[in-house]
N, C-alpha and C positions, 0 to 999 in steps of 0.2 A: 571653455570655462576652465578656470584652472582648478587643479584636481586637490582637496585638503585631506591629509593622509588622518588616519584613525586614530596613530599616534599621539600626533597633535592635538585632537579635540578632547585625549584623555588626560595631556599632560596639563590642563587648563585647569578642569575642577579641583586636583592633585594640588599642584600650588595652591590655587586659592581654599584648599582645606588648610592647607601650611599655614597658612595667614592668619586665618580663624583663630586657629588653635593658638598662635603665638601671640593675637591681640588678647584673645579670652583669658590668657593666661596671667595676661599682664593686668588686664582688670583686677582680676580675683586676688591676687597679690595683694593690688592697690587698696581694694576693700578689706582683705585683711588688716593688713595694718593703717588702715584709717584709724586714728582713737576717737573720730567723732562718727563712727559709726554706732548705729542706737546695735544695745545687747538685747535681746530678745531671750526670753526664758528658755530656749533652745542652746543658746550661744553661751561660750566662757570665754573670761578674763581674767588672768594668772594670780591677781591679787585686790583683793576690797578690802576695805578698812570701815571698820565699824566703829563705832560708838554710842554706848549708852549713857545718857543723864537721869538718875533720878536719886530715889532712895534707899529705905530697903529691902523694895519691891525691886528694883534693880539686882542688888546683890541677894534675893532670890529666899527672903527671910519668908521661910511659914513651907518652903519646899525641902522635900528630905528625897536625897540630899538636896543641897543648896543648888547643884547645876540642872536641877532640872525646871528653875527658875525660866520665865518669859524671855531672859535676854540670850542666856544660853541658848534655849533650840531655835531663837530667830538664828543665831551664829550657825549651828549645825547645818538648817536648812539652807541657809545662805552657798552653802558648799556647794550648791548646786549649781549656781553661778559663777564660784571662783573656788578652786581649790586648796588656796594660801587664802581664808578667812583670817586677818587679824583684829582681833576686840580685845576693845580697851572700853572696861566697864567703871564707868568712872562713879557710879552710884555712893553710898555713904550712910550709912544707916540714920534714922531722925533729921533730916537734913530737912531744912523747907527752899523753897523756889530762890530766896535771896541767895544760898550758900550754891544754888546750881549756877547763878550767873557771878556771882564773883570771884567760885574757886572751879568750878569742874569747867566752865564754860570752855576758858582761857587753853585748857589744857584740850580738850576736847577739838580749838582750832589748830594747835599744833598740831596735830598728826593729822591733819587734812583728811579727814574722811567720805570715804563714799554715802555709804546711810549713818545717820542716826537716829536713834530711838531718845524721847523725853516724855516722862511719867510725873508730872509734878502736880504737886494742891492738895492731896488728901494733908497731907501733915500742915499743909496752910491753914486749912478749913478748921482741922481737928484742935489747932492749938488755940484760932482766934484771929488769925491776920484777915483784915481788910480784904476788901472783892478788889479794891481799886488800888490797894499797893500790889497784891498778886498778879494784877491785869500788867503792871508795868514793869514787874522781872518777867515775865513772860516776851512781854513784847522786845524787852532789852534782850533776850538771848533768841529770839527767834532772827532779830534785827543782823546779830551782829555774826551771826550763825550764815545768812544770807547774806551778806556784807563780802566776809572772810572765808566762806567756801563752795565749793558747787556742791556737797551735799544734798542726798534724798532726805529732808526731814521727817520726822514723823510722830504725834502729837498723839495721845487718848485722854478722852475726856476721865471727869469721877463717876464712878457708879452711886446708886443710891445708899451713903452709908450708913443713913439710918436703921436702914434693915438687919446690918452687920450684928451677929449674937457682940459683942462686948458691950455696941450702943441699947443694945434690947437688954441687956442684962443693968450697965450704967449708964443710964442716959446723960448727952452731953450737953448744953446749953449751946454751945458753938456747931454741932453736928445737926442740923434742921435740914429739914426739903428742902426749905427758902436760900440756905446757903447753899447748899448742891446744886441747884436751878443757875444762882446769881453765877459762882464757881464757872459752871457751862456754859453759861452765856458769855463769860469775858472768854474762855476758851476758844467759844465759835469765833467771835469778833476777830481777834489774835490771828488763831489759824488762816481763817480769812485774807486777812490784811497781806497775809504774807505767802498764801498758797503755799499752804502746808496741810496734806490729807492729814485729815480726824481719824482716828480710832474711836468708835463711840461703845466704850462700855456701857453708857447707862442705860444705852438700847437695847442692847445685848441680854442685860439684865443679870450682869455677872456676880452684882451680889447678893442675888435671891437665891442661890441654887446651893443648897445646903452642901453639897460635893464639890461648889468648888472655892470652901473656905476654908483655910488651917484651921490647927487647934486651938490657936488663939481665937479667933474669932474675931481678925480682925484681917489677917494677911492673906491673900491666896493660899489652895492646896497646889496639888501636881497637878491637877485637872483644871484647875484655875487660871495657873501659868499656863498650862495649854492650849487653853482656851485662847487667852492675850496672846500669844505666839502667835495662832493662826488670825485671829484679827489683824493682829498688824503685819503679818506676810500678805494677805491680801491688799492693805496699801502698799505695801510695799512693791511687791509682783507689779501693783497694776499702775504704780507710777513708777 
């Protein structure tokens, strides 16, 4: 029988660890730089681009200072993710749903963003517009949002604003349960249609909680915005 030296049988595993090491290698590469690998809240990516749509619960009115507004610490938090966070807060003060799809919309899909945030309807509700013209700027910016980018959307409903100290102090004719109901319900419908996570304030019950309303009594406090922060990082996180 012929005699296999020691040599031999050890210079076998030796290569074939060379091997390993130089296909695993190449994997890992590979999966790096895949961009269609999923980000895991573990993982970073060099650059996200944010945007928010709404009013001037966007630009952060009722919060002192203003950056400690909802849209802000979604951005900070965000960091966590990517360390070049760029936001572009396209909000407006007084603005209703129509001025979100005909003027912030457009610009909102220029700069191709990763998530966006939209906070739209209290000012619909509070001024008088229709359930069923609000239901169709909505659907036209969810539509065309979907269309024009691969964007995280992300929707919150209205909390109950009747409760809100201004409505308790001046009651409105247009601020009713019945219209915060109706309001949600084209919300759900919407969001639906277009598989876009809810934010549900009204469950939350954000606007019963005496701490976390401004001095107005009409806009979020700090505690407010902090609250909507971490609601909607949780859709956000978890889509």
């Amino acid at each position: 029988m012929k005699r296999v030296s020691w040599r031999g049988l050890k210079s076998v595993p030796r290569s074939l660890s060379i091997i390993c090491f130089i296909v695993c290698s190449v994997i890992l590469v590979d999966c790096r730089n895949n961009p269609s690998s999923p980000i895991t809240p573990g993982s970073m990516q060099e650059r996200l681009v944010y945007v928010a749509l709404g009013a001037s619960d966007a630009v952060g009115l009722g919060a002192f200072p203003l950056e400690n507004g909802y849209v802000y610490k979604i951005r900070d938090s965000l960091k966590a993710y990517a360390p070049n966070v760029e936001l572009h807060n396209l909000g407006v003060i007084c603005k209703l749903s129509e001025y979100l799809e005909s003027t912030e919309l457009p610009t909102a899909i220029a700069h191709q963003p990763d998530v966006v945030t939209i906070w739209t309807g209290p000012n619909d509700l509070t001024v008088g517009v229709d359930v069923a013209t609000f239901e169709t700027h909505l659907g036209n910016i969810f539509a065309r949002l979907r269309q024009q980018t691969s964007a995280l959307i992300v929707m919150a409903n209205i909390p109950d604003m009747t409760v809100l100290p201004r409505f308790q102090l001046l009651p409105d004719a247009d601020v009713t349960l019945e219209r915060v109901h109706a309001y949600n319900a084209a919300i759900v419908r919407q969001t639906a249609a277009y598989n876009i996570p809810l934010v549900d304030l009204y469950a939350a019950r954000c606007s019963e909680k005496k701490e976390y309303i401004g001095l107005d009594g009409f806009h979020p406090s700090n505690a407010g915005y902090a609250k909507m922060a971490e609601l909607y990082l949780e859709q956000i996180v978890t889509h």
